[in-house]
Phi, psi and omega in degrees: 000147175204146166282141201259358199207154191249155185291144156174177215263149181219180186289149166269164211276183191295150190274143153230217188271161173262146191275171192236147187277141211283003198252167194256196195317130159308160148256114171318119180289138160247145198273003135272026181240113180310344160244017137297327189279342157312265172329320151307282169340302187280345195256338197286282170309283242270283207295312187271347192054056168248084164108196198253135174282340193266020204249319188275350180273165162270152176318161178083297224271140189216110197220127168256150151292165155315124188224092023275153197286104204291332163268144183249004169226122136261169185225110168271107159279325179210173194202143149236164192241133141335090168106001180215168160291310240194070188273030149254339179044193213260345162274033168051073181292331163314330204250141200288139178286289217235180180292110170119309158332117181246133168222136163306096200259149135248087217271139156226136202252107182242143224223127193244133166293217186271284155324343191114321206285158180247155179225135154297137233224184143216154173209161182248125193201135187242103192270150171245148153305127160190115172090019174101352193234173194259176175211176159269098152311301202196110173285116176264166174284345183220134186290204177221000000 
């Protein structure tokens, strides 16, 4: 480590606009939507230690749970997509068409401890299609 600078007082910097994100309107999850029931699994296992993580990754993706599990209840309440308004449409969207079909998610989560207390949670996560079912590709560190 080295110092890059000598101490002093400095202006603080400028305000600007924040930028804005690639994903479209949030949405309430319905609990007949197949990758809600992914995405509820996978946060289920990933926050809580409750069932197998790996029943919810795509081959390749290599994700550990939390460890020790800080929560003993999660809720995926709402969720937006990359590119729609309307990540359920009007063609029942939830359900994967073809193997390899990807969607960009910004899932929000709410997650209660040992105690009760609950914290909102946000995660940027991009699930594939494969065999009829949604899977998780990725938790990114940042959305888009």
């Amino acid at each position: 480590m080295a110092a890059v600078a000598l101490p002093a007082e400095v202006g603080a910097p400028l305000s600007g606009e924040a930028p804005s994100l690639a994903y479209g309107q949030s949405v309430p999850v319905r609990s007949t939507d197949p990758a809600a029931q992914t995405l509820t699994g996978f946060f289920a296992a990933y926050l809580a230690g409750r069932g197998e993580l790996d029943r919810y990754l795509s081959p390749g993706t290599a994700l550990a749970a939390v460890s020790p599990a800080p929560y003993g209840r999660v809720e995926v309440a709402r969720f937006a997509e990359v590119g729609t308004n309307d990540p359920f449409g009007t063609d029942e969207r939830g359900v994967p068409v073809s193997d390899g079909e990807r969607r960009q998610l910004l899932v929000d989560v709410t997650a209660s401890d040992a105690g009760g207390q609950e914290r909102p949670l946000t995660y940027a996560v991009t699930i594939t299609a494969r065999d009829g079912r949604w899977e998780i590709a990725s938790v990114e560190g940042a959305p888009c």
